[in-house]
C-alpha positions in Angstrom: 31.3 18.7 12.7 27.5 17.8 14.2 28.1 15.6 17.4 25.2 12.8 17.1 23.4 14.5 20.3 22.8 17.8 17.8 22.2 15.9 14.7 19.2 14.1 16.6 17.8 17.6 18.1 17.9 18.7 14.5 16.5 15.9 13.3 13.0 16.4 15.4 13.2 20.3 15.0 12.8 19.4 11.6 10.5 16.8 11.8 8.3 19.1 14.5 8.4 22.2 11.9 7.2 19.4 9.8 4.4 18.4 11.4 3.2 21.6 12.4 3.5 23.2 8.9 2.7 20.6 6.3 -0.4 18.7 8.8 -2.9 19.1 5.7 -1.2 17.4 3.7 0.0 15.0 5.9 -3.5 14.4 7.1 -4.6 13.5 3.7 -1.6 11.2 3.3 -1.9 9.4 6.4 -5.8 8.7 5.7 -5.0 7.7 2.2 -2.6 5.0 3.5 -4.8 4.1 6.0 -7.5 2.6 3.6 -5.1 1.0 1.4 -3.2 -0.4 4.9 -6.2 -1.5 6.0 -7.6 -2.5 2.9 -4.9 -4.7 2.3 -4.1 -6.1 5.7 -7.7 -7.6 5.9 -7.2 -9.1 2.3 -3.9 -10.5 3.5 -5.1 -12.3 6.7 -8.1 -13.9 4.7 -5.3 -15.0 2.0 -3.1 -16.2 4.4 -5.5 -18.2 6.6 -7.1 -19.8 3.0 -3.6 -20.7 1.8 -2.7 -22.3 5.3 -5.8 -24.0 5.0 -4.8 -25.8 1.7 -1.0 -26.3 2.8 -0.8 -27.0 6.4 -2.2 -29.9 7.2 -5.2 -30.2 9.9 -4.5 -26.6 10.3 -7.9 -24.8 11.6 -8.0 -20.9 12.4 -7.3 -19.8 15.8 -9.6 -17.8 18.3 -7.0 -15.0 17.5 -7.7 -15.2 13.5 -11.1 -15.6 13.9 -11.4 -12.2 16.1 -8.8 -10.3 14.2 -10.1 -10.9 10.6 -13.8 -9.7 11.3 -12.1 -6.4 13.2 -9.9 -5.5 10.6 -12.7 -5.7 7.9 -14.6 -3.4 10.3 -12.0 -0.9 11.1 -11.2 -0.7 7.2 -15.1 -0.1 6.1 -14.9 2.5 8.7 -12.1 4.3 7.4 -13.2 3.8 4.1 -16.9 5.6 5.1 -16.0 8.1 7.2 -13.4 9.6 4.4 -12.5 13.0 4.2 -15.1 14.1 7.1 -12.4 13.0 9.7 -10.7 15.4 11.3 -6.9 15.5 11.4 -6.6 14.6 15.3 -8.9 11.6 14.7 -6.8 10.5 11.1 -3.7 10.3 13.8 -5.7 8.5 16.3 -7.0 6.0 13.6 -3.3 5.1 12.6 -2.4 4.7 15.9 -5.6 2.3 16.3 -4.7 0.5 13.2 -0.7 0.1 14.0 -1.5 -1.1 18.3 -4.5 -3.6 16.5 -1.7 -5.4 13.7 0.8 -5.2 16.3 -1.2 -7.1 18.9 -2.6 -9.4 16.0 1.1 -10.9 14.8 2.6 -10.9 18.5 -0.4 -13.2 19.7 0.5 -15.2 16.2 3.8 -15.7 16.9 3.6 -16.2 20.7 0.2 -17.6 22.2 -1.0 -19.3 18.7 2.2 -21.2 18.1 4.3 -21.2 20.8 6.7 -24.1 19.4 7.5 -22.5 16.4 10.1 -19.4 15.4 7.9 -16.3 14.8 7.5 -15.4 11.4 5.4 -12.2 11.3 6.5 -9.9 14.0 9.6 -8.2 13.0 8.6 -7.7 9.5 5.7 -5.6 10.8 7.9 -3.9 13.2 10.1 -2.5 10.3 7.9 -1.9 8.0 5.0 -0.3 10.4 6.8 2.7 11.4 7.1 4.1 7.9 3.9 3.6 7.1 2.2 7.2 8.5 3.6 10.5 9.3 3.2 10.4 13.2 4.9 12.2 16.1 8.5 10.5 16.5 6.9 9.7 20.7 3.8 8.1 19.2 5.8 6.0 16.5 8.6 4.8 18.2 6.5 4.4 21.7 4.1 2.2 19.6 6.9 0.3 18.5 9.0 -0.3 21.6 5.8 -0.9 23.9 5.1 -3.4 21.2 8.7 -5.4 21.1 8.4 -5.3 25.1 5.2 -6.8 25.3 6.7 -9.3 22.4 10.1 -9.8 24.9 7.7 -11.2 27.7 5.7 -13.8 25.7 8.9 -14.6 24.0 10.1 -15.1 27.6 7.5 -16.6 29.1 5.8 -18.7 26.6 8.3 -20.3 24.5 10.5 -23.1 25.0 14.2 -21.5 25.9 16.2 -23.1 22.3 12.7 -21.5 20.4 13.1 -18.4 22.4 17.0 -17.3 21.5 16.1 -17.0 17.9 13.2 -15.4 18.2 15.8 -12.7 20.7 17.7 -12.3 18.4 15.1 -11.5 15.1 13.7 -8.6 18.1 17.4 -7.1 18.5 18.1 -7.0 14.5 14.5 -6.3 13.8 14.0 -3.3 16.2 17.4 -2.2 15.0 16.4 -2.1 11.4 12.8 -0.5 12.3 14.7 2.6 13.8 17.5 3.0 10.9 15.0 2.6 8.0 12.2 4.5 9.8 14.9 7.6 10.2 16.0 6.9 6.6 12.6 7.5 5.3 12.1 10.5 7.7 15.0 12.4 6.3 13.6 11.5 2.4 10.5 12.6 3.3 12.1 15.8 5.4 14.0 16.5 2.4 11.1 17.0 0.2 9.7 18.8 2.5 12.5 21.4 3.1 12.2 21.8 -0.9 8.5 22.3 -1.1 9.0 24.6 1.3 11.7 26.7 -0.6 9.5 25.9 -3.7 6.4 27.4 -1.6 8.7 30.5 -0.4 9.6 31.8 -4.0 6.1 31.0 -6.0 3.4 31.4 -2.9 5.0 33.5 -0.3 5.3 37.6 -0.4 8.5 38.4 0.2 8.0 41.4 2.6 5.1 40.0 5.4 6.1 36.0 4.8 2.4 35.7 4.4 0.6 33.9 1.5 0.2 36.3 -1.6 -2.9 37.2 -3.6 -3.0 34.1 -5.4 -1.8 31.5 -3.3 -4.8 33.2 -0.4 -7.5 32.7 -3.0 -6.3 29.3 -3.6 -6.3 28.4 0.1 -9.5 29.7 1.0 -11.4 28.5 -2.2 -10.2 24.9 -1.0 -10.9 25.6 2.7 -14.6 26.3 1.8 -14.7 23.4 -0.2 -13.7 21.2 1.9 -15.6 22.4 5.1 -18.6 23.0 3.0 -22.4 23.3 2.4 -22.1 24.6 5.6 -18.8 25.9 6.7 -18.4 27.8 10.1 -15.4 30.3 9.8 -14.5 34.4 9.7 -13.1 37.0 7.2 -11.2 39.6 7.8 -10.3 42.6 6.0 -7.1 44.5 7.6 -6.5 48.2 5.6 -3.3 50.6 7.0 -4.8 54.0 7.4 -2.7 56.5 5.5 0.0 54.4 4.4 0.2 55.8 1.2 0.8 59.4 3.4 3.1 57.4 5.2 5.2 56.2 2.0 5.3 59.6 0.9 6.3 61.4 4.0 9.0 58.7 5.1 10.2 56.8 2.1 9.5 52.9 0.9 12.2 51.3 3.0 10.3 52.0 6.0 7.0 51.5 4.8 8.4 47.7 4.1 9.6 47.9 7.6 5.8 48.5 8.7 4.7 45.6 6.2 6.8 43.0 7.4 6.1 44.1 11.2 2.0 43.6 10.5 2.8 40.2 8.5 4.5 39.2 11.6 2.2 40.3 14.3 -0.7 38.6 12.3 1.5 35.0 11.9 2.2 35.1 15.4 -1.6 36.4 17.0 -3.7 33.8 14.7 -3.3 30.0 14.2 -1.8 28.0 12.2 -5.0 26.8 11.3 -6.1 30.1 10.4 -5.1 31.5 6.4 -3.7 34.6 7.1 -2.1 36.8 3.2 -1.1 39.7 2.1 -3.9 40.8 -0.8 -2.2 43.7 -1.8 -0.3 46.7 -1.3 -1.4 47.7 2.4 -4.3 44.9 2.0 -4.3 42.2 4.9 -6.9 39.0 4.8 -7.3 36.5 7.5 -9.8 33.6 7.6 -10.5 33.0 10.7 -11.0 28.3 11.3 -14.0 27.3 12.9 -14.9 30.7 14.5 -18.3 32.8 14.1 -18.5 34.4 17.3 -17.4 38.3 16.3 -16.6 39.0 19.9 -13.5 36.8 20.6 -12.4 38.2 17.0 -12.4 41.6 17.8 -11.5 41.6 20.6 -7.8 39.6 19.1 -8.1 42.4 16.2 -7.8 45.3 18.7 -5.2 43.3 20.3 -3.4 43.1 17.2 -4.0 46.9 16.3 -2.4 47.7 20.3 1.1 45.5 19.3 0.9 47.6 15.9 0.7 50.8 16.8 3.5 50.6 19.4 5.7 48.4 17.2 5.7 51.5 14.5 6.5 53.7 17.3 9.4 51.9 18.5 11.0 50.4 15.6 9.7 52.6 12.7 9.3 55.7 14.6 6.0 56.5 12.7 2.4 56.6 13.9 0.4 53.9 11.8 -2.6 52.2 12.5 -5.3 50.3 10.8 -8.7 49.8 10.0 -11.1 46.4 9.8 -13.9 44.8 7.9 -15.0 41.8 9.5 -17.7 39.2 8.7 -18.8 35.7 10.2 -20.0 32.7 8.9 -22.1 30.8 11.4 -22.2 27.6 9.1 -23.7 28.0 6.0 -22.6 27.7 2.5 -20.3 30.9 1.3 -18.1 31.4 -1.7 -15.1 33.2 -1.8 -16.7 35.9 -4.0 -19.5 36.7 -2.1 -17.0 36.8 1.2 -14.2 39.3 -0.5 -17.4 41.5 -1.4 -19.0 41.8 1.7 -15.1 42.1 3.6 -14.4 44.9 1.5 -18.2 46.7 2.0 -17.2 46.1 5.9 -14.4 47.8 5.6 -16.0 50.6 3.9 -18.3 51.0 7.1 -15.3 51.2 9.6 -13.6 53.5 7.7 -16.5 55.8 7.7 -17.2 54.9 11.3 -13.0 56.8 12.1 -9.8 55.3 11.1 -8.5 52.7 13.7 -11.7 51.0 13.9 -13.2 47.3 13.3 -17.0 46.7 11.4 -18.3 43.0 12.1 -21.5 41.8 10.7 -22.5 38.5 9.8 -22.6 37.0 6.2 -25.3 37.6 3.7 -25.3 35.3 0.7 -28.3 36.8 -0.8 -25.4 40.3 -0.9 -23.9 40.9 -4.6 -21.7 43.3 -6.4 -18.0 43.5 -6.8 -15.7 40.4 -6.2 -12.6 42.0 -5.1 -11.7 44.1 -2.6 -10.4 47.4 -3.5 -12.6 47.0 -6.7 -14.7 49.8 -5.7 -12.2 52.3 -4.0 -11.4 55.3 -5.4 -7.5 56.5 -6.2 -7.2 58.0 -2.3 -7.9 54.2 -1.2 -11.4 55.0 -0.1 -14.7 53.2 -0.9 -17.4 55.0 -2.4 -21.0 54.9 -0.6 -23.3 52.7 -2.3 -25.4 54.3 -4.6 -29.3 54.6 -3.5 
């Protein structure tokens, strides 16, 4: 049986592995609730000052409405025009924005507008705020308890003592719902998580490296381009085992997997989790490379990864393997996946011919055409052909 102090540390491993493996999606999530949150919120202060206005007699908008309406309809046509073009560290920042702005907007309505009256607002934001976006548990729930203290003392300060109990009390039940239905949700959305994940595993993962397969890289990149496009700034890489089909022979499939799953996880653990690392085929390695054109910094991480490989084989597999590989930069421009696999796999070509165990980087070409895959043009002993004069 879990004691509660384990079932909490679980809980954020979960939600961390979360974070850290789904943040495109959740990125895209979080900005699409943004708009409509924001969308929405400035809609409902305009209703709600327009309907006090016919109900509540000699009711006139405050300094506090009459600062917060024109903000929100600023923030939300900024949200709505930047779009896709934020990054994901700015989508976070933004909800943070949005969630410290609407909690500051119904504490100073409940406190400093109408000090004689109950609050209204407050705690209904306060429960229903920290479900809104997928944030880091520190940066939702320190939002939210900054935001009840700072409540606490107006509450305190402000508002006549019999006023003031009830309002104590709404914060204890309030912040006490906030957390249970905010953990509630968490685990929902954990659990969908945990079964795209096993989904993801079966239909988009090879089973030997853990690395994206064939398909599932094409997909990935086609969409990376896309969305970092006309003029996207990133790297290909082509990674080829030298002899492996020697080393199959000579030592038998089991540990040739061994090798395979040894590269797969030197390359998950030596790139970024930004980068789109898959296994394209047999001995075929790819890695797209985010935001870098530089080939310097990229080799030199290549060699680095070649180093752990060779003395992995030696030490687990007992086998001498190395590796050889085609690399090309995009220094923002527009590329397509086609025109990137072709000139990989022509890069590839030159290192081979240059000695096994050796790296070819040039930059990209998009004027370059001919085959699409790579390994298209090699030969049955896994070599390219020279290009014909």
């Amino acid at each position: 049986m879990m004691t509660p102090v384990r079932t909490i540390s679980r809980h954020l491993a979960r939600n961390r592995a979360y974070l850290s493996g789904d943040r495109d999606e959740i990125a895209s999530a979080n900005l699409r609730f943004l708009r409509l949150a924001s969308t929405a919120a400035t809609i409902f202060i305009a209703l709600l000052m327009a309907f006090a206005h016919v109900v509540i007699d000699s009711w006139r908008p405050s300094a506090i409405h009459l600062t917060f309406l024109p903000a929100s309809a600023a923030f939300c046509a900024l949200v709505w025009i930047l779009g896709p073009r934020v990054s994901r560290r700015w989508v976070s920042a933004l909800c943070a924005v949005f969630e410290a702005g609407l909690y500051a907007f119904v504490i100073l309505l409940d406190t400093v507008s109408n000090p004689e009256a109950p609050s209204s607002f407050t705690q209904l934001v306060c429960v229903a705020l920290p479900s809104l976006f997928v944030l880091p548990d520190a940066l939702t729930y320190g939002l939210l308890l900054a935001s009840e203290a700072v409540y606490l003392a107006l509450v305190v300060t402000i508002k006549d003592p019999f006023v003031a109990q009830y309002d104590l009390f709404e914060l204890a039940t309030g912040l006490l719902f906030s957390v249970v239905v905010s953990v509630l949700i968490a685990s929902y959305r954990l659990h969908a998580y945990d079964v795209s994940s096993r989904y993801e595993r079966l239909s988009k993962r090879d089973t030997l490296s853990s690395l994206y397969n064939k398909r599932a890289f094409t997909e990935k990149v086609e969409q990376y381009l896309t969305e970092h496009g006309p003029a996207v700034t990133c790297s290909l890489a082509f990674i080829d085992l030298d002899d492996f089909k020697s080393l199959n022979d000579t030592l038998g499939h089991p540990l040739g997997d061994q090798v395979l799953t040894e590269m797969g996880r030197l390359l998950r653990e030596q790139f970024r989790p930004s980068d789109i690392i898959g296994r394209f085929g047999g001995d075929e390695f790819l890695v797209l490379v985010d935001g870098l054109a530089d080939p310097a910094p990229l080799l030199r991480r290549i060699d680095h990864v070649r180093e752990l490989f060779r003395a992995c084989c030696r030490s687990k597999a007992g086998a001498t393997c190395d590796f050889s590989a085609g690399v090309v930069c995009v220094p923002g421009m527009a590329a397509s996946l086609e025109a990137l696999l072709l000139q990989t796999d022509a890069a590839l070509y030159r290192a081979k011919h240059d000695g096994r165990g050796t790296t070819h980087a040039e930059i990209f070409d998009p004027s370059a055409t001919g085959p699409a895959t790579p390994g298209a043009s090699r030969g049955a002993a896994g070599e390219t052909p020279p290009p014909e004069p």
